[in-house]
C-alpha positions as CSV (number, residue, x, y, z in Angstrom):
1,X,0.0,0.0,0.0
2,X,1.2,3.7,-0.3
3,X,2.1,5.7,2.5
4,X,3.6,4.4,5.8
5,X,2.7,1.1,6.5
6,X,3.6,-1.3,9.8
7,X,6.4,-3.6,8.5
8,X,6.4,-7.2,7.6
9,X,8.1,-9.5,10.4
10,X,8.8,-12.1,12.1
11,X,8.7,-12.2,15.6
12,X,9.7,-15.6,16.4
13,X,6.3,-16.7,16.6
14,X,4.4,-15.7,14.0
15,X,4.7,-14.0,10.9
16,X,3.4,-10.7,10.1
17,X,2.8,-8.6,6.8
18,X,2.4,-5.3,6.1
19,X,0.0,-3.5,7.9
20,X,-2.1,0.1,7.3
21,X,-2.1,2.7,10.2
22,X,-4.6,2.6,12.3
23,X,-5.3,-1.3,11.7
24,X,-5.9,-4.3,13.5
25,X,-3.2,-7.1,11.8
26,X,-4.4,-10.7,12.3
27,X,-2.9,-14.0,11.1
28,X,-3.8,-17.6,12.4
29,X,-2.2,-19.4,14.9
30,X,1.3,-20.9,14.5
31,X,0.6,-24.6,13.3
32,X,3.6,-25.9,15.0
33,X,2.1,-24.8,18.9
34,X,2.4,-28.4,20.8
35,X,-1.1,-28.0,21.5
36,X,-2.7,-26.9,18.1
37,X,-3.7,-30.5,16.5
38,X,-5.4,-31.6,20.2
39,X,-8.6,-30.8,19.2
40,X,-11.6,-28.4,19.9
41,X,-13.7,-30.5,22.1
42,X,-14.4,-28.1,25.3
43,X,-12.4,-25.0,24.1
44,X,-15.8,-23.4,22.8
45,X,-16.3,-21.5,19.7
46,X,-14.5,-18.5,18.2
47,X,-15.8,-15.1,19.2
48,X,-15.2,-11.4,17.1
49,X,-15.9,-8.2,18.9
50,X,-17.9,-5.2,17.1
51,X,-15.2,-4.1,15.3
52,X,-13.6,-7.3,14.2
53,X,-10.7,-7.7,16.5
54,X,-10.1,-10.8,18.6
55,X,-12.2,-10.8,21.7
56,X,-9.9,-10.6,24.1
57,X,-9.7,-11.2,28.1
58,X,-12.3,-13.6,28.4
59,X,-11.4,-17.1,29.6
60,X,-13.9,-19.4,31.1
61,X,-17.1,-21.1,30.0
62,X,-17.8,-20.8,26.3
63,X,-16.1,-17.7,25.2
64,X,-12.9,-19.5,25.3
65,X,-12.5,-19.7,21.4
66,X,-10.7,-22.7,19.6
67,X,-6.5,-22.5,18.5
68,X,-7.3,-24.4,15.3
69,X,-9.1,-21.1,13.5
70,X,-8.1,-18.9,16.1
71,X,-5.7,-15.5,15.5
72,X,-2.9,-13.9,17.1
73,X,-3.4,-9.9,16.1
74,X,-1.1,-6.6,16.4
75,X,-2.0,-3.4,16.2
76,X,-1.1,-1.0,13.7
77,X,-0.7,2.3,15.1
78,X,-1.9,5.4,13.0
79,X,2.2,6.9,12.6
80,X,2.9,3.4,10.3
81,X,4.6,1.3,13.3
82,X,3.8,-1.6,15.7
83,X,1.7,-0.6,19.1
84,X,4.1,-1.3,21.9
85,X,3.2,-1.8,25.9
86,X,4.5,0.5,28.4
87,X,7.7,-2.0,28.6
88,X,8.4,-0.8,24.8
89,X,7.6,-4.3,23.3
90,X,5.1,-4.6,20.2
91,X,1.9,-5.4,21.6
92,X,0.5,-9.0,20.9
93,X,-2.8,-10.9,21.6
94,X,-2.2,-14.5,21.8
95,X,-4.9,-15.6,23.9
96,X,-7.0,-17.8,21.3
97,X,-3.8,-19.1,20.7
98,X,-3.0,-20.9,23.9
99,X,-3.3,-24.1,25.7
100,X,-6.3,-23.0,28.1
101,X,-5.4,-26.5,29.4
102,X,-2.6,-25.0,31.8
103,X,-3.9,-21.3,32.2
104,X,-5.8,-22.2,35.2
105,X,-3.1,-24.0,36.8
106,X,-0.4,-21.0,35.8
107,X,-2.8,-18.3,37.7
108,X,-3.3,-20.5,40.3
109,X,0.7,-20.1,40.9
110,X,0.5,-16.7,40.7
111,X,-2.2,-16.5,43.0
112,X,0.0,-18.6,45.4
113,X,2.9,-15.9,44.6
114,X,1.1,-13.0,45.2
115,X,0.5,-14.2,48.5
116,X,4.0,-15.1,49.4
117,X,4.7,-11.7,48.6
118,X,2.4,-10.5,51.4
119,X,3.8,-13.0,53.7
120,X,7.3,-11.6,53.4
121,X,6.3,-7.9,53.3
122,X,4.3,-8.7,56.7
123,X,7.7,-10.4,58.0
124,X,10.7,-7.7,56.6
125,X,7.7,-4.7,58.5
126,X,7.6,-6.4,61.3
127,X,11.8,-6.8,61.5
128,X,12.6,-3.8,60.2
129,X,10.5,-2.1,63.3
130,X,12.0,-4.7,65.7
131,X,15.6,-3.8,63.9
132,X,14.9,0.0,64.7
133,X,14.1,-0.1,68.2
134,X,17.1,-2.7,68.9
135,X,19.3,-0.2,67.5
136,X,18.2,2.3,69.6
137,X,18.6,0.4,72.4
138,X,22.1,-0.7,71.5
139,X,23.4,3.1,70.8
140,X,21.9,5.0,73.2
141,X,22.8,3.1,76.5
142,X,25.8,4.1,77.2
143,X,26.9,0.8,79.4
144,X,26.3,-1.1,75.9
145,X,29.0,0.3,73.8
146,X,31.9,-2.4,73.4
147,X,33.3,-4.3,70.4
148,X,31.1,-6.9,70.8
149,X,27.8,-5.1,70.4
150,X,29.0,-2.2,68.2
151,X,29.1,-5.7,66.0
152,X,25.8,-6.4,66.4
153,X,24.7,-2.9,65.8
154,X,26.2,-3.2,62.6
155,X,24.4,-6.7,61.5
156,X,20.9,-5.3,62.9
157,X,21.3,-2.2,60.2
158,X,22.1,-4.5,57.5
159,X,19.2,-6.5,58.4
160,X,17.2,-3.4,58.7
161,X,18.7,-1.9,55.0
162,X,18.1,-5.0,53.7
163,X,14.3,-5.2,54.5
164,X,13.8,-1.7,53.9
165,X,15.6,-1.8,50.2
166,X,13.5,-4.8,49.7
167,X,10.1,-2.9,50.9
168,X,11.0,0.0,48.5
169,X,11.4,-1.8,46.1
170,X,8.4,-3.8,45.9
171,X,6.4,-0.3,46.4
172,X,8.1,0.5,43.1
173,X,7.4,-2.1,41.2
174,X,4.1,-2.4,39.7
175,X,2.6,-5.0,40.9
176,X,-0.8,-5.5,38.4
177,X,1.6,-5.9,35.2
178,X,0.5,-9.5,34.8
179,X,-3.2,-8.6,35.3
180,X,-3.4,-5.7,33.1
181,X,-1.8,-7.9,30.6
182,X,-5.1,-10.3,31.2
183,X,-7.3,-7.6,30.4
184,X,-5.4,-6.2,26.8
185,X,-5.3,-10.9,25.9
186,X,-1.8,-11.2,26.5
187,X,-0.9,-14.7,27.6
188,X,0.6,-13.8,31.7
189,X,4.1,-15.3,30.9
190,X,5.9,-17.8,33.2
191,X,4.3,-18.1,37.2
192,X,7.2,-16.9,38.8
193,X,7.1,-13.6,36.3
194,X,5.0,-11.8,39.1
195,X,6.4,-8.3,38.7
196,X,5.3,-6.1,35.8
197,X,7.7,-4.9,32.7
198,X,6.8,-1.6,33.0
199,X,9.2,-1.1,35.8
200,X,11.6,2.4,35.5
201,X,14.6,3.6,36.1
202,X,14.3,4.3,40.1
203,X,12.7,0.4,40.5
204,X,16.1,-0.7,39.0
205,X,18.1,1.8,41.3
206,X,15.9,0.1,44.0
207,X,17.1,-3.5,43.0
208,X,20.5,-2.4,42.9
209,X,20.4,-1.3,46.5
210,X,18.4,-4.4,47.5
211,X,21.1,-6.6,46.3
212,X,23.8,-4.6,48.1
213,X,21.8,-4.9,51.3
214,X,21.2,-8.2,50.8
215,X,25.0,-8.7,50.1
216,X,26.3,-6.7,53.0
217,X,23.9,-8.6,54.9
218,X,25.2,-12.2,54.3
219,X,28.8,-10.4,55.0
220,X,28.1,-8.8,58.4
221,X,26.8,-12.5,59.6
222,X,29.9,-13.5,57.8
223,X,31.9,-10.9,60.2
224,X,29.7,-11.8,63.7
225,X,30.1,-15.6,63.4
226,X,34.6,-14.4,63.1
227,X,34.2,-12.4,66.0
228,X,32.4,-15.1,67.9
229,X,35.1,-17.0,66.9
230,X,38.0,-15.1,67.7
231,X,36.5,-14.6,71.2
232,X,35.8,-18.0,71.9
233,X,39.5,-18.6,70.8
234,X,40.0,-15.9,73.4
235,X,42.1,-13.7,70.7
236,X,41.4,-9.9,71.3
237,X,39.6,-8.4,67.8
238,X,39.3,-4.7,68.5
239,X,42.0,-4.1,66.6
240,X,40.6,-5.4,63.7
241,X,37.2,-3.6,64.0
242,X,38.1,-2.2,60.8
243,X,39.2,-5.3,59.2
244,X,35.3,-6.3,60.0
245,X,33.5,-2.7,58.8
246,X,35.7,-3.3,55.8
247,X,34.4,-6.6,55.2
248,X,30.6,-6.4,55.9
249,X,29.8,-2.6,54.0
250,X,32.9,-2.7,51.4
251,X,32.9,-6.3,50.4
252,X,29.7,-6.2,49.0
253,X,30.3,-3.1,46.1
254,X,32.9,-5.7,44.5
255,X,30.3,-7.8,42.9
256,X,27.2,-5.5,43.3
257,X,29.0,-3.2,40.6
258,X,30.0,-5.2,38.5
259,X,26.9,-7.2,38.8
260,X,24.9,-3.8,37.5
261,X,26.7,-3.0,34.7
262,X,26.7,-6.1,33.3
263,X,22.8,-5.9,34.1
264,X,22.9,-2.7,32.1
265,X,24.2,-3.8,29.0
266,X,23.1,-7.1,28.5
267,X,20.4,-7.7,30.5
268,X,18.6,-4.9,30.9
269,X,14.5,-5.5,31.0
270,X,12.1,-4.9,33.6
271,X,13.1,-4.3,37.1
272,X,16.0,-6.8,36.9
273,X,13.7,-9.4,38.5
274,X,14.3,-12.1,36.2
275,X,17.7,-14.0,35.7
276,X,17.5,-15.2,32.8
277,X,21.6,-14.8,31.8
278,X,22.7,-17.7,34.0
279,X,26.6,-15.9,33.7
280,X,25.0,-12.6,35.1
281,X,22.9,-14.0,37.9
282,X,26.3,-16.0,38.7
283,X,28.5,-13.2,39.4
284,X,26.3,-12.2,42.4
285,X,25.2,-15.6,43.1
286,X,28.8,-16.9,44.3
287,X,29.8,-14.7,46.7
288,X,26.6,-15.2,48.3
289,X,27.1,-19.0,48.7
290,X,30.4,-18.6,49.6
291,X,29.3,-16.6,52.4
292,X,27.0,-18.9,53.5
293,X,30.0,-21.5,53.0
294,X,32.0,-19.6,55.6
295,X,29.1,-19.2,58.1
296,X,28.4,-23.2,58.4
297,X,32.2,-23.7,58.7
298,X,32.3,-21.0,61.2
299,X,29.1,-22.4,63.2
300,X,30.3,-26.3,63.5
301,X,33.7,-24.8,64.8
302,X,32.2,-22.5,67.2
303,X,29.7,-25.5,68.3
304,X,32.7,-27.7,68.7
305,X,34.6,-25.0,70.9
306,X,31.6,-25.4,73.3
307,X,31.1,-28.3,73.8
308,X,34.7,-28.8,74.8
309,X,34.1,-25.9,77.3
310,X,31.4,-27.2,78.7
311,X,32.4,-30.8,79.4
312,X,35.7,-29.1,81.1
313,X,33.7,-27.2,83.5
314,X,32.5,-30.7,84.4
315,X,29.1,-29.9,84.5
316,X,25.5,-32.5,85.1
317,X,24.8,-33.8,82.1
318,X,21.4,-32.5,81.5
319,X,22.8,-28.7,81.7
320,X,25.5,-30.0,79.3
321,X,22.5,-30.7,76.4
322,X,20.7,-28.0,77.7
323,X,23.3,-25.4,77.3
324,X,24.7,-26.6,74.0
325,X,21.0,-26.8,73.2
326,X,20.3,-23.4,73.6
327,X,24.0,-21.9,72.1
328,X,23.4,-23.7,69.4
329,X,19.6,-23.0,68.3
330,X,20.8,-19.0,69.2
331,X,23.4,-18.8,66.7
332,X,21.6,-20.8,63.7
333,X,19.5,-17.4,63.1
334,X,22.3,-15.5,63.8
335,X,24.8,-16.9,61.0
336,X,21.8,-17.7,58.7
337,X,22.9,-21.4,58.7
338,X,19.5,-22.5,57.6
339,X,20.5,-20.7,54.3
340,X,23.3,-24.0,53.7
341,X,19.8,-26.3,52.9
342,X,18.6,-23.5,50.2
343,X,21.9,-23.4,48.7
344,X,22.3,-26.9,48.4
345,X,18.7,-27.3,47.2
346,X,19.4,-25.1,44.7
347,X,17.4,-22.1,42.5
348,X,15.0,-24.9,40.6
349,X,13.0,-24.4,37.7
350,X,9.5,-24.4,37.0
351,X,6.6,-23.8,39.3
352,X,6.2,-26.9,40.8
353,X,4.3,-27.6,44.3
354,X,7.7,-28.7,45.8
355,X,9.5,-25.4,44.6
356,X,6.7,-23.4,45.6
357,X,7.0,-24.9,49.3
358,X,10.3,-24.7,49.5
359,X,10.0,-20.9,48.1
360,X,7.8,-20.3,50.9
361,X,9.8,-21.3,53.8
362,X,12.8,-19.6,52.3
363,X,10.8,-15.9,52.6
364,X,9.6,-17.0,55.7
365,X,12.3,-17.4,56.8
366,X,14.7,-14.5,55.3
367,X,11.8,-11.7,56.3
368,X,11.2,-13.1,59.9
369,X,13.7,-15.0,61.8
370,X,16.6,-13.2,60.5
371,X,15.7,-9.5,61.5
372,X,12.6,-10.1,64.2
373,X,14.5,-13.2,65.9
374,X,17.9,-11.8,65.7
375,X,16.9,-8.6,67.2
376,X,14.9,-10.8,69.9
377,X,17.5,-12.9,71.0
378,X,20.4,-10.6,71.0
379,X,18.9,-7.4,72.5
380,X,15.3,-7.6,73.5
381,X,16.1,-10.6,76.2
382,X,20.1,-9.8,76.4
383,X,20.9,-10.3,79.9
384,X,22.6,-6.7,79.6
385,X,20.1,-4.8,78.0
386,X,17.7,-5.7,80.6
């Protein structure tokens, strides 16, 4: 046709030809979908709005409409090029074109999501106040200053900048991505693809600083669980208080950086939710598991050091177990050693019921024990505090 015209493609999924402005492009579905030659039974009859578009949005009972004779359509918008979303990618309906078969299972996963994401927003608020009011406690009584809970002053604001980033970040994220997409046909992507595309510049500064916190965070338990150490092994450490502010805030920026920029150039979509680059994800992966490497080391050598002290100060047996008992179940929050069954689980794929739980009791646990028990155990019902 003369004039501007939307240009013939291929988008890896269907192809398209040229298009007039202000047009709605349509071509049938891709016969090579795994699902197309299944069969109609059930899937209900094709449906057109007024104007001859796809009807869109609808998917229960009988408006569901059938993938052999259905369309996927574009719009053509009226300056001769593609529509695109608010994430900048060309605008597609697919929805008579998938397998309804597993839509209901794939929203009932990111139903199940969407509430995980209020159970660990109810447990990093509920830490990060805890976290505050510790802190208060720890820096403003006077007869508290030392090495040891300057220390802990310094985990509880990693905790507390690590729940807050997180918090922040979530508030900039738009959250209704997958639903809007719902409402314009668009299939809603894989379950675990909660967060929108739409997501701006400030979200990614927002996931940048989650990431640090999240990093200094795994450090400073890295530096308590050393300090613990070094004390137990009765060697003085407040000469290397520095060595330890060094390590929990500074360590952290080494792969965080590096980690952003690469982000920036070659992975650079949404809010940085997804990982999708195995080699990017990687880079800020390791020195996480490392940390939580050095942490179980630390933990089984600092459990060892006390049970040789306590069977030296010849104690009864039953305040043996009972004291090891209770060293022991104080300092598992306290290094994040429950973090060593994650790691060795591994990330996972898919959405499956055993990833989900396992999902679960991983926020459960990051948002909750490790800010509200920490601050609990280690201030709240400190022998010295009260």
């Amino acid at each position: 046709p003369s004039g501007p015209v939307c240009n013939r493609s291929f988008d890896l999924y269907a192809c398209w030809g040229d298009a007039v402005p202000n047009s709605t492009a349509t071509v049938p579905c891709p016969w090579y979908l795994p699902w197309y030659h299944r069969g109609n039974a059930g899937r209900g009859q094709r449906g057109d709005s007024e104007e001859g578009t796809p009807r869109t949005g609808h998917r229960g009972g009988d408006s569901r409409v059938a993938v052999q004779g259905g369309v996927v359509a574009r719009r053509c918008g009226p300056d001769g090029r593609w529509v695109t979303d608010d994430s900048g990618r060309t605008w597609q309906d697919n929805s008579q074109c998938e397998d309804l078969a597993q839509v209901t299972p794939l929203e009932r996963q990111v139903w199940l999501l969407e509430q995980f994401r209020l159970l660990y927003t109810v447990g990093y608020s509920l830490s990060l106040v805890s976290l505050l009011l510790a802190l208060l406690l720890l820096l403003l009584l006077r007869r508290l200053r030392c090495t040891r809970n300057l220390i802990h002053a310094n985990l509880f604001v990693s905790f507390a900048l690590r729940a807050a980033a997180i918090l922040t970040r979530d508030a900039l994220l738009p959250h209704q991505g997958h639903r809007r997409g719902h409402q314009q046909g668009q299939h809603p992507g894989h379950p675990l693809q909660l967060l929108g595309e739409q997501a701006g510049p400030a979200c990614r500064v927002a996931q940048s600083l989650a990431q640090y916190c999240v990093g200094a965070n795994y450090a400073w338990a890295t530096a308590e669980g050393l300090f613990l150490l070094r004390l137990l092994l009765a060697t003085p450490a407040r000469s290397h208080l520095c060595a330890f502010l060094l390590l929990g805030w500074g360590v952290p920026v080494l792969f965080v950086v590096p980690w952003v920029v690469l982000r920036y150039l070659y992975e650079n979509e949404g809010c940085w939710e997804r990982n999708e680059k195995a080699a990017v994800w990687w880079l800020i992966r390791c020195p996480i598991l490392a940390a939580v490497a050095v942490n179980f080391v630390v933990f089984v050598r600092i459990v060892r050091i006390l049970v040789a002290k306590v069977r030296a100060q010849q104690v009864a047996r039953g305040d043996t177990r009972l004291r090891l008992a209770r060293s022991t179940l104080t300092l598992i929050p306290l290094l994040g050693v429950h973090e060593v069954i994650f790691a060795l689980a591994g990330e996972g794929e898919g959405g499956g019921g055993l990833r989900l739980a396992r999902l679960c009791l991983h926020l459960l646990l990051t948002s909750a024990q490790q800010g509200l028990v920490v601050s609990v155990l280690y201030c709240f019902t400190n022998k010295e505090v009260r």
